[in-house]
N, C-alpha and C positions, 0 to 999 in steps of 0.2 A: 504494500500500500504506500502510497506516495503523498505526505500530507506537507499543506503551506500553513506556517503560522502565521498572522499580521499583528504588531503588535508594534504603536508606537515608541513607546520605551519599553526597555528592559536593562536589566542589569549590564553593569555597573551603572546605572542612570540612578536617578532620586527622587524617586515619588509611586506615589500607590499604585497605578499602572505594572510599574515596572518590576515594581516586586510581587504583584500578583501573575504576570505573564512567565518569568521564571519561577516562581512555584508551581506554575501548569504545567511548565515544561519539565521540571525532572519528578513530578509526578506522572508524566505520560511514558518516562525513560523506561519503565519496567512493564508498560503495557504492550511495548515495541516489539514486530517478532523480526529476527534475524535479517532479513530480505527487506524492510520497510526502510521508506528516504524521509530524513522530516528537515523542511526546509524554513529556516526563523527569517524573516524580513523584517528589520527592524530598524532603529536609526543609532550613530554616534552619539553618546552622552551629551543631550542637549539642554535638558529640563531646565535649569539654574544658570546664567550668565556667571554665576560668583562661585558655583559649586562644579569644577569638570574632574571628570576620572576617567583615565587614558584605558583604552578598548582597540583591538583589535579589527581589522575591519572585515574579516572572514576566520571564523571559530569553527572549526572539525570537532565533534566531541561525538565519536561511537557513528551512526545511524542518524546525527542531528549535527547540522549545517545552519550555524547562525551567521547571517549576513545583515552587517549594519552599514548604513546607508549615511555619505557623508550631506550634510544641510547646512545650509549659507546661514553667516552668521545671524540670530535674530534676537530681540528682546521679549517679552511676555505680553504685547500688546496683538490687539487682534487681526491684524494685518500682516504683522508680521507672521505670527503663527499659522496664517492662512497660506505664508507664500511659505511654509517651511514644510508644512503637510502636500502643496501642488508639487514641490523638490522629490517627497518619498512618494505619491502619488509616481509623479515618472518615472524615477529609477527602479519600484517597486514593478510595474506595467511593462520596462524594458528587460526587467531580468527575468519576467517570469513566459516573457515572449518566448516560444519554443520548448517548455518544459510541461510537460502533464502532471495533473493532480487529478486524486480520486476526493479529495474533501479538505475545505477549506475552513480555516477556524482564522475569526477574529475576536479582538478583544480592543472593546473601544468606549472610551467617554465622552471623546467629540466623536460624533455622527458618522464620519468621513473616514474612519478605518475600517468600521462594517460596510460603509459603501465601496469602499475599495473591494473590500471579501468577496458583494457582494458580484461586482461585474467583473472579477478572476472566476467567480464559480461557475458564473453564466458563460464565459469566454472559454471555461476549461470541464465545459460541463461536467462540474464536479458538486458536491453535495456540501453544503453550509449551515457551519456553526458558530451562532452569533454570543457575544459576550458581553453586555450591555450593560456600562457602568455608570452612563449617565443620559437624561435628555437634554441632549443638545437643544432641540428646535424649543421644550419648553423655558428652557433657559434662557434661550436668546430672546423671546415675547418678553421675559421680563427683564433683560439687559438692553434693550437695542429700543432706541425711540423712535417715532417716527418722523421722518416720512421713511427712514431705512426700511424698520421693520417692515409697512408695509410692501416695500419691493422684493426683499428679501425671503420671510417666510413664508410664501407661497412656494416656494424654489424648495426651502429648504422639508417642506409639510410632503412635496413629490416625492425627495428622494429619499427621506424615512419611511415611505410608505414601500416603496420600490425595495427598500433595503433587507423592512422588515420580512414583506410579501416572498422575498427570495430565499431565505433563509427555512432552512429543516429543520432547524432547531432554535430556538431562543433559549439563553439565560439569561436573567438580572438581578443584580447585584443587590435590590430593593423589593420588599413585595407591595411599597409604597408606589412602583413602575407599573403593577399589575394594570388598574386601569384606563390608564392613560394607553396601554399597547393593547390590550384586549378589545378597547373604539377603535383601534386602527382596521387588528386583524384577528378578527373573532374566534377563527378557527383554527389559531396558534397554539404550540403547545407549549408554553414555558417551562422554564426550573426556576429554581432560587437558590444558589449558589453564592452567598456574601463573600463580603472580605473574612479578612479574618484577623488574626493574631502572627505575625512574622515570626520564626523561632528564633530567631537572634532577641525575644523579650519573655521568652517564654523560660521557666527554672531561673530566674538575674535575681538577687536582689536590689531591690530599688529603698533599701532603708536609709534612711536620710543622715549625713555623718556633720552632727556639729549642730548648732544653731545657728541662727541669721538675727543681721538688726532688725529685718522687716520678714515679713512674711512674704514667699516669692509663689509668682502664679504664673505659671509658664506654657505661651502658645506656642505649638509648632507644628508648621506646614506652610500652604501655599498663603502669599498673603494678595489675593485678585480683589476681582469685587465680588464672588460667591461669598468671600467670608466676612467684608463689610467690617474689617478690623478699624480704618479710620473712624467710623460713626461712634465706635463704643468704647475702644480702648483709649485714646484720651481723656475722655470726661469720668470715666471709670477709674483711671489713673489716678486723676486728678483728686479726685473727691475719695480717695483713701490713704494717702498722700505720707501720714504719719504711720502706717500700719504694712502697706501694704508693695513689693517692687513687681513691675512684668517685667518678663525674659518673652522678645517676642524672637523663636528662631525659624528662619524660613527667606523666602525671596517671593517676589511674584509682581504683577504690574500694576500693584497700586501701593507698592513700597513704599514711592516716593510721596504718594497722595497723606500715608500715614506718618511718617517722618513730617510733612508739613503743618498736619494736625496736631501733633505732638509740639509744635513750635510753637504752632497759634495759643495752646494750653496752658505753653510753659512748665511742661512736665516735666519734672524730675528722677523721676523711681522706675521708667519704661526705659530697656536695655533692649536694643536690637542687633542679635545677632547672625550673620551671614546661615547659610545653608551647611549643615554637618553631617557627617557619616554618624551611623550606627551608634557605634562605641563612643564617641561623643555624647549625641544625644541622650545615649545611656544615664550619662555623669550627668546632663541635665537636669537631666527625669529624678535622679536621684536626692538634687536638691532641690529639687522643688517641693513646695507645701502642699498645692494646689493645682491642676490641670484644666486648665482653660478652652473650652472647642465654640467658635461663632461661626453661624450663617446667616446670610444677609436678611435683609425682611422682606422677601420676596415668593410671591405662591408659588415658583417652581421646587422651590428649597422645600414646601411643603412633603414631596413625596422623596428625599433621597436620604440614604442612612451611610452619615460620612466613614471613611476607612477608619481615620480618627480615632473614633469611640474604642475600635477592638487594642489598640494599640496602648491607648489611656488605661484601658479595666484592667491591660495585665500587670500593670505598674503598681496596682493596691492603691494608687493616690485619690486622695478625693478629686469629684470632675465636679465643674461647673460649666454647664453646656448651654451657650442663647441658640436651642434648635428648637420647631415648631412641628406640627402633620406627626409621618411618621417616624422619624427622627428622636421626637421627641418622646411619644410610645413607645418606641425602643427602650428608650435607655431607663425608662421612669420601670417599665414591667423586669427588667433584665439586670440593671446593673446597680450593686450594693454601692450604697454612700456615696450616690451623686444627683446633683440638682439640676433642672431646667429652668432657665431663665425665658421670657419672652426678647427674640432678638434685637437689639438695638434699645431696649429700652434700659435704664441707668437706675432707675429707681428699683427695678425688678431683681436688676443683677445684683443690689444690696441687700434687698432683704432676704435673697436664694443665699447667698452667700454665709450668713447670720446662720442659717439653718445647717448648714454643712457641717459634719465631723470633722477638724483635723486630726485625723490618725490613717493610718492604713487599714487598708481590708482586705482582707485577701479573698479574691473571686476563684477559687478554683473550679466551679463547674462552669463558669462560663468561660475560663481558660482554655480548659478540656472541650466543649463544646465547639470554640471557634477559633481553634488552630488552625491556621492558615495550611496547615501540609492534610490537616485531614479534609479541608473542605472541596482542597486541589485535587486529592485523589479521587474522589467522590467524583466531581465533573470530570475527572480525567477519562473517569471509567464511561460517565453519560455518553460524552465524547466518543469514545472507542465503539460505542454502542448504536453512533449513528450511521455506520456501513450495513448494520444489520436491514 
């Protein structure tokens, strides 16, 4: 069997894509029989302007050929990212000119890597498997104003629909995504396959060595406009000033937008730090008191359940999370000693706050539950099962 992966990032790259696409991948290692080609198309470490880690641009490992794709330099804005997905887009379309596949697997948060899947599978009449980590097109109706939007989500409502419609398998990442793709295409069969827990967090401890002057509360990840960190962490900041410092770590295209918030605030006690490895962030995690997770206040953000979360719960730290929908359901039915806030609101975040334990908890059945290597194997297997 001759299979293509798509997958914008992956490893060595920096962010939940990438660590969820190599986790599929050496969970599907042992499903492999002798005779089978599996071909990764992916890109050079691009996620982070501030964060690179040097990759090979053709990887032999067994039965599994990963090929990463070089892309013109860009920054996190949305033009750029458009013209760095049409770069893999092409080189993706020219390498696979001439090679057969019996079934195709993507894995995609923006729209545009399932659509790629989707017109290799039709072009190699081969069988697809979609991995749906985020909606795009619902997210851009609440990102994009108009008169864009209106030109635009027309275009982009065809090719989700096209994308979806082609595909023989769906996953997602959310069962907050159920309704929104069951209006599209009724007669789809989905999974539910979440993130999970990466095992580089999983048996660590994270007990905290020492005391602080303030109590530290620490976000990390992307910082765009999904997560609406300028609205709340400044004036958040500000108004706990004597008690409390943030560690914001991370990168993303509205860095700059928060950094200037932070100015207009005169904030003190908010520490922003560049994009870090693993092992790093470990030593974060470790001292921090409190773990931070926002999203914007936006209805799209209603249905998606951030990676985030699985990553916080296995730390034992308390979470204070501004999520709403099901997000917010999640985490209130599932995760010991953590609160939800209503997003962007500032009064809200203080008084969830108040309520919080500081101490540790230790989550172990939901450690156990949503290990990222048991969830990969489980879809690995789904996967394997769609030749049947």
């Amino acid at each position: 069997m001759k299979i293509l992966i798509l997958t914008f990032y992956c490893k060595p790259d920096l962010c939940a894509g990438s660590f969820r696409s190599s986790t599929f991948i050496n969970a599907l290692r042992p499903l492999l029989k002798e005779n089978d080609l599996v071909d990764v198309i992916t890109t050079m470490p691009n996620r982070y302007k501030t964060f690179r880690r040097e990759a090979v641009s053709v990887e032999q490992d067994g039965n599994i050929n990963i090929i990463r794709m070089q892309l013109p330099p860009h920054k996190s804005g949305f033009l750029d990212q458009a013209r760095a997905f049409l770069a893999y887009l092409i080189k993706t379309v020219r390498y696979s000119k001439g090679r057969d596949y019996d079934v195709v697997f993507a894995t995609s948060s923006r729209l545009f890597t399932a659509f790629l899947g989707a017109v290799i599978a039709k072009m190699k009449r081969a069988r697809l498997y979609l991995d749906i980590r985020d909606i795009f097109t619902d997210t851009m109706k609440s990102l994009l104003s108009p008169p864009i939007s209106w030109m635009v989500l027309p275009v982009f409502l065809l090719v989700e629909k096209f994308t979806i419609s082609t595909a023989d398998k769906v996953n997602l990442v959310s069962e907050g995504f159920r309704e929104y793709f069951r209006n599209i295409v009724p007669e789809k069969d989905f999974s539910f396959f979440t993130n999970g827990i990466d095992e580089e967090f999983v048996g660590v401890s994270f007990e905290k060595e020492g005391p602080t002057d303030r109590k530290i509360i620490t976000y990390a990840g992307n910082i765009g406009q999904g997560q609406g960190l300028e609205k709340i962490i400044p004036i958040i900041a500000k108004m706990t000033e004597k008690e409390y410092e943030f560690w914001i770590v991370g990168d993303g295209g509205m860095r700059s937008e928060l950094k200037d918030a932070l100015k207009k605030q005169d904030v003190s006690n908010v520490v922003l730090h560049d994009p870090v490895g693993r092992e790093e962030l470990i030593r974060f995690y470790r001292q921090s008191d409190y773990l931070f997770l926002h999203l914007n206040d936006r209805v799209a953000f209603e249905k998606v359940l951030p990676s985030k979360i699985f990553e916080y719960a296995a730390t034992g730290k308390p979470i204070i999370a501004g999520v709403t929908g099901f997000a917010r359901t999640f985490v209130s039915a599932n995760v010991e000693n953590a609160v939800v806030f209503d997003p962007c609101d500032h009064e809200d975040f203080l008084r969830k706050l108040k309520l919080l334990r500081n101490e540790g908890k230790k989550r172990d059945e939901f450690v156990k539950q949503y290990t990222s290597t048991v969830i990969m194997r489980q879809m690995a297997q789904d996967f394997m099962g769609i030749m049947d």
